[in-house]
Legacy VTK file of the C-alpha trace (Angstrom):
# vtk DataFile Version 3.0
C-alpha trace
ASCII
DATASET POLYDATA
POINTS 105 float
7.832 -8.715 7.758
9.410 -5.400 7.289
8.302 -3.052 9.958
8.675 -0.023 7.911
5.971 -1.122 5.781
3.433 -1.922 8.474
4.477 1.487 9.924
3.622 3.146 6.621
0.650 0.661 6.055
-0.773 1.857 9.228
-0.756 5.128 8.765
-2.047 5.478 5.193
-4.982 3.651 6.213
-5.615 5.167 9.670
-5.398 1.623 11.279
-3.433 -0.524 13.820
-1.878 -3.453 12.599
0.859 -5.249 14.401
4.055 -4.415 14.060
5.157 -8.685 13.721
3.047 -9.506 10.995
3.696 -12.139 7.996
2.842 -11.119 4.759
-0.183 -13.593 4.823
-1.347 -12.190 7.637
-1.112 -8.307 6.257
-3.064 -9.526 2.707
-6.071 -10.950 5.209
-6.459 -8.189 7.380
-5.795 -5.664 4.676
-8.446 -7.836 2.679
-10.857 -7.537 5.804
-10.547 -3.820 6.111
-10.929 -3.201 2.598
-13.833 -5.672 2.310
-15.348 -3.735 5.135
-14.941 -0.032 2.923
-16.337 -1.789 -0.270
-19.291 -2.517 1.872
-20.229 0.548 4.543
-17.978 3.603 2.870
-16.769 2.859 -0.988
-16.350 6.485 -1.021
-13.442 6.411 1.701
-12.055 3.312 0.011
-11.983 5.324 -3.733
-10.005 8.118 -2.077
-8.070 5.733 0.048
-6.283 3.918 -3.137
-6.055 7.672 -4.911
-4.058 8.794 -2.217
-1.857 5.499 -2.106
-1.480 5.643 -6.057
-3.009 2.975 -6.570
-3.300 2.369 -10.890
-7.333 2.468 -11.572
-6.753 1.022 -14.941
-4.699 -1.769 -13.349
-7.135 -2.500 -10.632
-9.831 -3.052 -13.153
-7.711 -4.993 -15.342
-7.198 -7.546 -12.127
-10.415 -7.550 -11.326
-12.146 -8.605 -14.319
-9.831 -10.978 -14.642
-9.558 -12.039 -11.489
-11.976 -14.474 -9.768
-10.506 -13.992 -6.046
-12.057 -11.625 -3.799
-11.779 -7.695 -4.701
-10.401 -7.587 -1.130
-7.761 -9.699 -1.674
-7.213 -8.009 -4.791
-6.651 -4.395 -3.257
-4.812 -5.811 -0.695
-1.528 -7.201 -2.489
-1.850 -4.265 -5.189
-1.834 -1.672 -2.149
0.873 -4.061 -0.603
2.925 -3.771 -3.778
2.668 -0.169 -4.150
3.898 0.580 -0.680
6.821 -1.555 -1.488
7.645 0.154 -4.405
7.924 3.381 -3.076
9.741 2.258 -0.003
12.274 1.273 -2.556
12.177 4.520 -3.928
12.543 6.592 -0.913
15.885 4.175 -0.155
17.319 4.731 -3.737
16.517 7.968 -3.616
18.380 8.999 0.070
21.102 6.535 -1.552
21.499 9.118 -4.443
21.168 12.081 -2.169
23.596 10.965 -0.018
26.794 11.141 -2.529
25.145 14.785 -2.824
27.148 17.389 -1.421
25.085 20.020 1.012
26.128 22.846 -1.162
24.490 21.083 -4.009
21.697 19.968 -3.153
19.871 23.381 -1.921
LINES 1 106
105 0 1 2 3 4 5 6 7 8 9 10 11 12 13 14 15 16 17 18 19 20 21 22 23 24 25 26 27 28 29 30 31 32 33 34 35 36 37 38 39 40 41 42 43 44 45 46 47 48 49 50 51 52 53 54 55 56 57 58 59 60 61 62 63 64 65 66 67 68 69 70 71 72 73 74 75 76 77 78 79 80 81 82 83 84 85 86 87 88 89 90 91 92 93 94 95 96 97 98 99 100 101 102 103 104
């Protein structure tokens, strides 16, 4: 499991997950946690997947159609979206780094 994304993982949701986790293991806790949110503080949870970018009108989607747990659900989309911009930071230092200093200001 990719250490940078538990790192990142960890610290959007202000929680403490191992750093050697498999990606099974990351869904069910993640599932837990959320579960837990849906249940004592939806609130948090709401602002929690605004602040990841997580796509409302895509979470919906899955979860009407979806008969697995909303936990689950929110889990690998919030997994998914973490990887995607983890790509996008690397891609992104890629590009800046064929920048010169003077041009990138």
């Amino acid at each position: 499991m990719n250490k940078e994304l538990i790192t990142i993982i960890n610290k959007e949701l202000a929680i403490e997950l191992p750093e050697k986790i498999s990606l099974d293991e990351l869904k069910k806790d993640l599932s837990i946690f959320i579960n837990q949110l849906i249940q004592r503080d939806f609130h948090s949870l709401v602002a929690l997947l605004y602040r990841i970018d997580i796509s409302e009108p895509k979470l919906k989607q899955l979860l009407d159609q979806m008969d697995e747990n909303a936990g689950d659900i929110i889990a690998v989309m919030i997994i998914e979206r973490e990887l995607e911009k983890l790509q996008s930071r690397k891609e992104h230092n890629q590009k800046d780094g064929s920048v010169s200093e003077e041009e990138k200001w």
